[in-house]
Each structure stands twice: as C-alpha cells, then as structure tokens.
N, C-alpha and C positions, 0 to 999 in steps of 0.2 A: 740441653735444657733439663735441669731435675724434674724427678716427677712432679714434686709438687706446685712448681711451675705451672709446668702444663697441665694440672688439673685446674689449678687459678683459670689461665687462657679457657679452658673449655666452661667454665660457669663463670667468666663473664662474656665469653662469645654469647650463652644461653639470655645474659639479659638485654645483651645488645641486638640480637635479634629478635627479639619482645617487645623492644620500644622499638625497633625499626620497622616491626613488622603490623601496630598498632598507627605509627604513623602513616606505615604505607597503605593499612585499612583508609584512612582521612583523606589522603592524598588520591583514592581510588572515585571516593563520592567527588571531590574536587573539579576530577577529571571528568568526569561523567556529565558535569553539571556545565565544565567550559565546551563540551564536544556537543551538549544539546543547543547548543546557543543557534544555530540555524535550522532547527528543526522548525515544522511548521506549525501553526496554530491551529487550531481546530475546535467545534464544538463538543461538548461530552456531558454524558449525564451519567450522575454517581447513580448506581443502583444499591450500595448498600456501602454502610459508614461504620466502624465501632471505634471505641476509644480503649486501648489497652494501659489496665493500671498493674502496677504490681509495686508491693511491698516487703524487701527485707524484714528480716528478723529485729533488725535497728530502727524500723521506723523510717527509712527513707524511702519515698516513692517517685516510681519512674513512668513515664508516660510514653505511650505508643501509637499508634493511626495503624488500622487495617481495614482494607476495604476492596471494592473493584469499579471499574466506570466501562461504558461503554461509549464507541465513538465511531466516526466513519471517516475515511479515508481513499479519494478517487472512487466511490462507488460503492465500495466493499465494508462492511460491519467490524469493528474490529471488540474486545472486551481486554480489559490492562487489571493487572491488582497494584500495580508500581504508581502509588499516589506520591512518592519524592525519590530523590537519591540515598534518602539515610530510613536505612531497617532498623528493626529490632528497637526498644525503648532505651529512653535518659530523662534526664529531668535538667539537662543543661540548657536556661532561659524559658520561654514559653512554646518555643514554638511549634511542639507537638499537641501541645492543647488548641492553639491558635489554628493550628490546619484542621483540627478536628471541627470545631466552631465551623469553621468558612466551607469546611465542605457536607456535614451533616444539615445545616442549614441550609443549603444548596440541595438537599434530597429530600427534606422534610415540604420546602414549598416550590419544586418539582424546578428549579431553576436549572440553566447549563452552564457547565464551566470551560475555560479555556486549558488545551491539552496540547500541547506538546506533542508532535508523530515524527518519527524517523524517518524521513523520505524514503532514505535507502534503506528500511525494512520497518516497513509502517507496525507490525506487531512489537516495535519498540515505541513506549508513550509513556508522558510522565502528564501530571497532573502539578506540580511546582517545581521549582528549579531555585527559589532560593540557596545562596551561598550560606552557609552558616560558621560565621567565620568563630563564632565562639566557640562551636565543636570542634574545628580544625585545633582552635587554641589548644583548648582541652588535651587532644589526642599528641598537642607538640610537645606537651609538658612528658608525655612517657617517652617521646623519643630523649629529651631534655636527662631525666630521671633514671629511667631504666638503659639508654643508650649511653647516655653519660658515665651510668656506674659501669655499664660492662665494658665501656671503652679504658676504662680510666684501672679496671682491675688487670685486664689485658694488658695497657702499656705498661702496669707496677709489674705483672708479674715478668713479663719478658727482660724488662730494668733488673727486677731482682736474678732472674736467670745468669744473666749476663755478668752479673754484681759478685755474684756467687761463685760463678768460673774462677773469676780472678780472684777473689778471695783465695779461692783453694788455689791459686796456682800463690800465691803470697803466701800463704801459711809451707807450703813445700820448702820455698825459697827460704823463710825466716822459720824453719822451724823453731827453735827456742827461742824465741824473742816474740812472742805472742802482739806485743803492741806494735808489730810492723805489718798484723795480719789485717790491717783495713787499708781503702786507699788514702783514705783521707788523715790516717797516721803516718804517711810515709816521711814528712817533716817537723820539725818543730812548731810547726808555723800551722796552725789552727784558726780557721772560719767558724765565724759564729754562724747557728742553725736559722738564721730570721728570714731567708728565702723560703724554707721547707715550709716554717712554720705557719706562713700567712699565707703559702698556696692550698696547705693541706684543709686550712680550716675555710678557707675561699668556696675551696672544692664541695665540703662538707655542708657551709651554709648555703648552699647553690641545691645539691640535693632535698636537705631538710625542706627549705621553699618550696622546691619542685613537687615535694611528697604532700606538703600541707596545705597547699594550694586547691588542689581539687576537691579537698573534703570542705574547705570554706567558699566557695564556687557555688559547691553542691549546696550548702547549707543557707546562703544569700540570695540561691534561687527558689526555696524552699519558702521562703518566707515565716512568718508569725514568730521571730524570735523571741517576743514578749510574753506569747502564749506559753513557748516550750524554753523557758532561760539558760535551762542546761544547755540547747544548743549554741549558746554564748563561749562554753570552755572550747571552742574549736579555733577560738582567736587568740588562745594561750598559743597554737602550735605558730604559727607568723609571726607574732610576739615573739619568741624566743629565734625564730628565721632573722629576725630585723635587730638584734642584740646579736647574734652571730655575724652578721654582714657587717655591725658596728665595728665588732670586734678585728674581723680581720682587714678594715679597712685601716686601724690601727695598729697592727703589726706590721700591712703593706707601708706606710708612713713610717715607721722605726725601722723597716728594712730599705727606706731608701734616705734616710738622714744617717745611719751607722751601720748599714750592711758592707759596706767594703772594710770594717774593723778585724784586729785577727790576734791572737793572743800566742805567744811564744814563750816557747819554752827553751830557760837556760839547758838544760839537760829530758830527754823524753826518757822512759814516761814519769808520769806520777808515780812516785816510789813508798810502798805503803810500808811502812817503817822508817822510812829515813824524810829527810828535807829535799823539797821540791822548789825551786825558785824560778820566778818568770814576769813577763811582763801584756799587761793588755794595751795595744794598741788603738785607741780608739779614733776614727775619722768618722768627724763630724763636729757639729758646733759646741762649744764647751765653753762657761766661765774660765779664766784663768786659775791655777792652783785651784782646779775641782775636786769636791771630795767624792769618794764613791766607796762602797760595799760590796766587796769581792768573797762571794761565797763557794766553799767547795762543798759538794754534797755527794756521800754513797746511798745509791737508792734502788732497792730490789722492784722491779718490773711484772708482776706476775698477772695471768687470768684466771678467772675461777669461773666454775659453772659450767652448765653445758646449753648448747641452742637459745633458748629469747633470755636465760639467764645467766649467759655468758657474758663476766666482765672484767675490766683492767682493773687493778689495782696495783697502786704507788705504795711503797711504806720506805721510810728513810732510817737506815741503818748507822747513818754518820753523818756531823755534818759540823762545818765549823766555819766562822767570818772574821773578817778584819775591816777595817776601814784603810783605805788607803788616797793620798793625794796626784792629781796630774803632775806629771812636770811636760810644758808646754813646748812642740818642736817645732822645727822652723818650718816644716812642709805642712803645719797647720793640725796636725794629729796632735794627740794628748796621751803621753804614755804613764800608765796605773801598774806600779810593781806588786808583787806577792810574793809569800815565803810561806809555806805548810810545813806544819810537820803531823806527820800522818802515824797514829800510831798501829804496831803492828796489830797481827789479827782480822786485819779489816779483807772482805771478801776482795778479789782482785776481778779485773774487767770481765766481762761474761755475757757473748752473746749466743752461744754456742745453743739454746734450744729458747726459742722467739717466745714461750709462753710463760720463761720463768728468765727472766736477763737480770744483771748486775750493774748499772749504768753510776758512774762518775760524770757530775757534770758540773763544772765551775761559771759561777754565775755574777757577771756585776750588774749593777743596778745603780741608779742616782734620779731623783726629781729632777725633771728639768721643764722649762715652759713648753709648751705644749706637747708633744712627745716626749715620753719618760725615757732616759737612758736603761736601757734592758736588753742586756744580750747573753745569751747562754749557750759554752764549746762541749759540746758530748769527748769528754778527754777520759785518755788512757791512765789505770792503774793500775801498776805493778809489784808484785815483789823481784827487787833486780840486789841479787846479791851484793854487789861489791857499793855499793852506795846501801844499803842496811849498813856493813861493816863499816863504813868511814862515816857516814854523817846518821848516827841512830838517832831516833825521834825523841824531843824528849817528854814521856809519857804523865799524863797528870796523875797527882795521887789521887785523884779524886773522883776518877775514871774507871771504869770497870767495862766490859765484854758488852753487856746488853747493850740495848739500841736507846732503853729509859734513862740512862744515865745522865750525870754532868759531863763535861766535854773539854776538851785543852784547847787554845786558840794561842798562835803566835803573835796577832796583831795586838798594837796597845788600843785597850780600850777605853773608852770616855764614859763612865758611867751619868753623866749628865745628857746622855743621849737618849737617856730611856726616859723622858719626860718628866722626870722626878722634880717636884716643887720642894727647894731646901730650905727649911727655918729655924731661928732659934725661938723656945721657948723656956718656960720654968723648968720644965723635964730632960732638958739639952736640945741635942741636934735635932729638929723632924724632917722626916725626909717622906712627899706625900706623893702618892700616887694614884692621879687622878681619873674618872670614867672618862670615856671617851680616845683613848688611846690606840686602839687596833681598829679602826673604824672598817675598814677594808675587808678584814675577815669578816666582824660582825654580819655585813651588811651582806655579805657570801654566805652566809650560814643564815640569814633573814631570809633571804631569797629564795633557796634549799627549800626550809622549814617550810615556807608558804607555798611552795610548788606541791610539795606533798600532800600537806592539808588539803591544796584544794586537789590535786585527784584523788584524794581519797571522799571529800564531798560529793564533788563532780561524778564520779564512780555510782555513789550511793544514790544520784538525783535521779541516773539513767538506770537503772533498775538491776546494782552490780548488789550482790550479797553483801550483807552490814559488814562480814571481815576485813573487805576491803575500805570501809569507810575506819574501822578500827588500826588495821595496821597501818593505812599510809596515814592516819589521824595521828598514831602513836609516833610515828618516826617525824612528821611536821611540828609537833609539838616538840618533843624532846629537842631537835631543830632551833628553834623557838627560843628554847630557855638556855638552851647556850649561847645564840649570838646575843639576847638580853647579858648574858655572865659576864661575856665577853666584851660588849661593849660598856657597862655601867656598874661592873666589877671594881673597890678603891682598897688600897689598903693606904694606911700611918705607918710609917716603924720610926720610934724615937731613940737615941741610945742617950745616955748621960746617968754621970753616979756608976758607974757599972750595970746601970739595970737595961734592959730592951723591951721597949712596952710599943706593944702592937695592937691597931686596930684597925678591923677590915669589916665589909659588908657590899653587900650587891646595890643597897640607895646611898645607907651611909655606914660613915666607920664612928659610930659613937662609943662602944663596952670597949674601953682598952685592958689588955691583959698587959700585964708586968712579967718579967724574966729577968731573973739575976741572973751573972754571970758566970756562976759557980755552975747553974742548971745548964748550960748550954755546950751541947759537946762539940757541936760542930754546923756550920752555917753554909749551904750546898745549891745546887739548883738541880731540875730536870725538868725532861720533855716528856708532857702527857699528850700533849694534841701537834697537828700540823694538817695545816691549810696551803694546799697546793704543794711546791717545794720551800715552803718556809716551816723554821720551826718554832714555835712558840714554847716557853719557859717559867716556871714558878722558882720563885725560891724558899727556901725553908730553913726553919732552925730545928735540929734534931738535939733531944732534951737527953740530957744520961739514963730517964724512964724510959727513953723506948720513941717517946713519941714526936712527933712531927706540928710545925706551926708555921702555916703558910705567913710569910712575909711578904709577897709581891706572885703576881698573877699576871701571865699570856704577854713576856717579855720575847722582845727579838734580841739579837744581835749578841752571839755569844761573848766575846772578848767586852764587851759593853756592861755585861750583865757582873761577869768575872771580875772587873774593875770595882763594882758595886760592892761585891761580897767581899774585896780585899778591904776596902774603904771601912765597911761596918766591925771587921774582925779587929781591925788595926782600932778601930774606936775602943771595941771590948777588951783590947790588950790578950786579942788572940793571935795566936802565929798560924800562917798559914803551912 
C-alpha cells in the first residue's frame, strides 16, 4: 500500500472511531436504562436540586439537572447524585428542564419520589429511567456521519491502493503506450461513468443531511424562531440536502434506463492531431432515428487553496460537438457514430499528480421523456505517431492555441438549432434571437447569486462583520446580473443590400447599428463563459478599426453555431 494510502486509512479509521465511539457513548446510557428495569422501587427525598444552563458563544443554550437524593434500602440510609442515566447538558427536546420542574418541585413542598435501588448493590439508584429515544437518534446520526465518512475513506483509500499497484504494474507492461495505463482502457469498448456518478453524490447527500440535521434538531427545540429569523437560514442547509437526494435520485434512474450503454472506439486512443472515429452504443428506450449531441471535451482538473479554502476547479481547454442520428439495432440498442478531428497542440491525458489532471471526456446528451439521455466516458488522448502522419487533423483557420478561441467541428451543423426566428423584411433577411434561450444556465446562476446574497445577509443578521455581508453581497449580485444577461439577453442581425445592421439589448433590441460590407473584416465566434462542462458562445463581427460588434450571445453547439456564421458570410458575399 503507498503511503499515502495509508495515511487516508489512518484519518478515516480517526473518524470512524469518533462516531463509533459517540454512538457507543448512547448505547452505554441505553444499556444502563434496560439493565435497571428490575431494580426495585423505593421512596427518596431530593435534598437539593439545581438546573445547569450554559451558553455558547452562538447563542445556543444547553440544559443540565444536578442534584443528590436520599433514600433507604433494607434498613440502611443510602444518599445517590445519579438523578438519570444521561450526564453532562443538551438541549435535545425538553427533557432536562422537565426533570428539573418534577424534582425541584418535589424538594420545594417536601414531597417523596420514586427511586430506583440496585438490589445487588443498593449504593446504585437512579431517580428516572426514561429512554430518550431522541438523544439515541441524535448520537446515531454521528455514527451515520462521522462512521460513514471514515468507513467510506478507508474503503476508497484501500480501492485506490490496490488501483494503484496495477496501475503501475500496467504502466511497466505498456510502457510507451500510456492510454493502456488504466484498466478500464485496456479495450476499445468504454462504460459510461453513471454508476460512480450517482453513488458518489448519494454518498455525499447522505453526509450533507447527516451534518445538517442536528444543527436544525438543535434549533426546532430552541424555539422562538420568530423572535430570532435568522435562526430560519438553518433550513437553507436540508434545503440544499433534499435537492441533492433529488438529484442523485435522478442519475440512480438514468443509470438504470442507459447504464449498460458503452462507446467504442474504431481505433484507441483519441489521437490529438489526427481523426478519431467511433460509435456510442446506447441500451435503452429511444425514438427511432434519434437525434443526439456528441460532445468531446479537454478539460484541466485542478485544486487551489489550502485547508477550509481548498477548492476544485474545472476550466475547458477544448471542446467541440456534432449532432449525430441513431441507426436502430435488432437487439434494441441504438448506435450514434462520431468522427473528430482534434487538432494538434492539445494537452494529452494526465492523471499523473490528482491536484492538477488533464481529463478528455466525450459526452452525448438528447431530451427525452422523463429521464434525460446523459452519459459521459472519461476517454483516452493521445499523441500516437503514425495516425498524426496518415490522417492529420484538419486545423481551422480560425482557430488559434488559447482555450478563448473559435473552434473547428467535423459535424454538419444546423444553424436553425440555435433558436433563431428567421424573417423577411424591408432591410432583407432578419434573423432574431430571442431571451429566454439558455434557461438552464440562467436559472444555475439565479440560484448561485441568491445563495450568496443570502449568506452574506444571513452572516450579517448573526452578528458576522459587514465585510462579509459586502463580499458574499458583491459576488450574489454580480451572480444576479448574469443569469438576468443570460436569460433575457436578444440580439437582430439583418443582412440585405450589403449592409449588416444589428440590434441587441438586455429587455429590447430597438437602436439598430448598420455595417457595410466594406467595414467588415471578418465574422467569428468565442467562448467567454462555461456552465458546468458546456460552453457557451458569442459571435462577432470584427470591423477593419480594430473593433468588435457582438452579433448573438451564450450560444451552444459549436458546428450549429459555425453553420450560422457560414450562412451570414455567404449573404455578405464573403469567403470563408
């Protein structure tokens, strides 16, 4: 096992003994409480009662019973301070108040209570025996939590141990041939990731619950939520637990209607300069001659940060789509062909240090009734010599290094796929492009915006310094005005006469600018934003001054978009 293996195993063995060891606290008063059940009853008088309060720094208060009683037993005087089986204060339901009431009041008007005596060692005596099955709850949730995570880090790390060996004994074996260093490369024949995917986050929303549960527990036994509203933001954490369990309730569903699908490859691996051809197999229910969207995407993997501000970051270095149709088989599967051409340059596969990785992942995608067709193969790219030399990629002019760029795509595109309302009017062709189009994003960037805003309120109600009501204000906001851009964002472009007369705006496009055709050097697109593993697209007309005139905004589908820009150039009697 590598070391750092076994350091995984030793800090989650540390939490799995923390929740076993908090459970096996619960399970000790439990016991306690089934083992007195034959003890005998007796009379007792409390001689003295207090009620212990204490107060975090938060405002949350916990309650406690100390006290001692006296009682007799065959003859002999006995004195107990064990008024229950549960020490030490909580504030989980009432019932340390409630024992405090019933036995203070019981020493104020000199009454006797009934007491509990251990036959077999009468200087053992309890004063209640209630089961308190909500603290057990309590205490199961950290075995649930803190047992969970350390089991579950322990079983990944000892998986990846083991993952690892063979790795390296693969890498020996294939030394030059790097995409034969995993196992799950060893064929052409590729599994989509929809298992991992909907355990991982299963796992995850399991935790989350588990963690948010006791602070909202804690806070509904608290009472006066009216009085103190901020105590309200505690139901944003279950809130987002109960959209997680949504969520991977719905990957579980798309992993059992098209997890047995699998995508194969004419030739392994992806060969980053040359043409890659293959097919996606997919099993499961499909219209006939289905359309779908087969994306390949290069996308750097990296962490940044260190300790609670330690985080993952996605950024897409390439990425390019086609549309493709089924052709329907007899054994009920539906097979989706692809052809890339990838050009060179592009990083090649890289998992080689976990904080900064290079991942290739080819993605189809298709609306369907109830579950969305969505499945995506973590696949190999290569540079492999002898497939550069015979089938080289062919590279767009239009394309350059950076990751901002326009893009080349093999598949034919349908530029009537991007929503575009086409009309004739007095100034020629218009071609409108309406709000309401990326509603998806939008409404992901809505969500964002107002999660921020409110902890940075919610921050400021509980008595956090104004910065924090300023900064998470300032990134909710910003938040905010993008998914507004994004969702209700329109442009016009008309072409006719030679001229190109555009108009855009966020409510409406009313000031249209005009562009001759003389002014116009070149008509392009690029990615400024991207939302998950999609990329979103503007296109532009660059003027012989220098400058830039947005024509259309937060387009998908590259070859879609590229049919677009052929269609407008061929209007203006430009060559591409």
């Amino acid at each position: 096992m590598k070391k750092g293996s076994g350091c995984a195993t030793i800090f989650g063995g540390i939490f799995f003994l923390a929740g076993l060891g908090i459970f096996a606290w619960g399970l000790s008063s439990a016991y306690d409480i089934w083992r007195s059940g034959d003890w005998v009853p007796v009379s007792a008088q409390v001689s003295a009662i207090d009620q212990t309060v204490s107060t975090d720094d938060e405002g949350s208060t916990t309650y406690g019973v100390t006290g001692h009683f006296q009682y007799e037993f065959q003859g002999q005087q006995y004195q107990s301070n064990q008024l229950s089986f549960y020490s030490g204060t909580d504030n989980i339901g009432h019932y340390q108040q409630e024992l405090y009431y019933r036995l203070n009041s019981a020493e104020e008007k000199g009454r006797t209570v009934t007491a509990l005596v251990n036959p077999e060692d009468p200087t053992q005596a309890v004063v209640d025996r209630t089961m308190r099955w909500g603290m057990l709850g309590f205490q199961s949730i950290f075995l649930l939590v803190f047992g969970g995570v350390g089991l579950g880090i322990m079983i990944f790390a000892w998986r990846s141990g083991r993952k690892l060996q063979r790795q390296q004994g693969l890498q020996d074996e294939h030394h030059s041939e790097p995409w034969l260093w995993r196992e799950e490369w060893q064929s052409n024949r590729l599994s989509a990731n929809t298992r991992s995917g909907f355990l991982f986050l299963l796992f995850f929303a399991i935790v989350w619950n588990g963690i948010s549960l006791p602070g909202v527990i804690a806070v509904m036994q608290e009472g006066n939520l009216m009085d103190k509203p901020e105590k309200l933001l505690v139901f944003l954490f279950p809130l987002v637990g109960l959209i997680l369990l949504a969520i991977a309730v719905t990957l579980y569903l798309r992993h059992k209607k098209y997890g047995q699908s699998q995508m194969v490859l004419k030739d392994m691996p992806f060969a980053i300069g040359g043409k890659t051809r293959g097919e996606v197999m997919v099993r499961g229910p499909l219209e006939m001659n289905a359309e779908a969207v087969i994306t390949l995407t290069c996308q750097r993997k990296y962490k940044t940060g260190t300790g609670k501000n330690r985080s993952t970051r996605t950024t897409i270095l390439w990425q390019s789509d086609q549309r493709t149709y089924a052709e329907n088989q007899f054994d009920g599967s539906h097979r989706f062909e692809f052809n890339f051409d990838i050009p060179k340059n592009q990083p090649q596969s890289d998992d080689s240090n976990p904080s900064d990785k290079i991942e290739w992942v080819l993605l189809i995608e298709r609306k369907q009734p109830g579950v969305d067709l969505k499945l995506a193969f973590d696949v190999p790219a290569f540079v492999v010599a002898h497939r550069e030399a015979i089938e080289p990629a062919e590279e767009d002019l239009f394309m350059s290094t950076d990751s901002d760029n326009s893009f080349s795509d093999n598949g034919a595109g349908d530029w009537r796929r991007l929503g575009i309302e086409e009309t004739i009017n007095n100034l020629g062709t218009s071609y409108y492009f309406p709000a309401l189009r990326q509603k998806s994003a939008a409404i992901s960037m809505l969500i964002f915006g107002l999660v921020f805003s409110g902890a940075g309120v919610g921050s400021y109600f509980m008595g956090a310094p104004i910065i924090f009501l300023i900064a998470f204000g300032l990134i909710g906001l910003l938040m905010l005005y993008f998914s507004l851009n994004v969702m209700f964002y329109r442009t016009e472009v008309t072409v006719g006469s030679g001229t190109l007369h555009v108009a855009a705006g966020l409510l409406s496009a009313d000031q249209t600018q005009a562009i001759p055709r003389s002014s116009v050097k070149d008509i392009s697109s690029r990615s400024n934003m991207s939302v998950g593993n999609k990329r979103y697209y503007n296109i532009y007309a660059e003027l012989n001054d220098g400058k830039k005139v947005v024509l259309a905004k937060y387009l998908t589908h590259s070859a879609d978009i590229e049919g677009f820009i052929d269609k407008l150039k061929r209007e203006l009697g430009m060559t591409r």
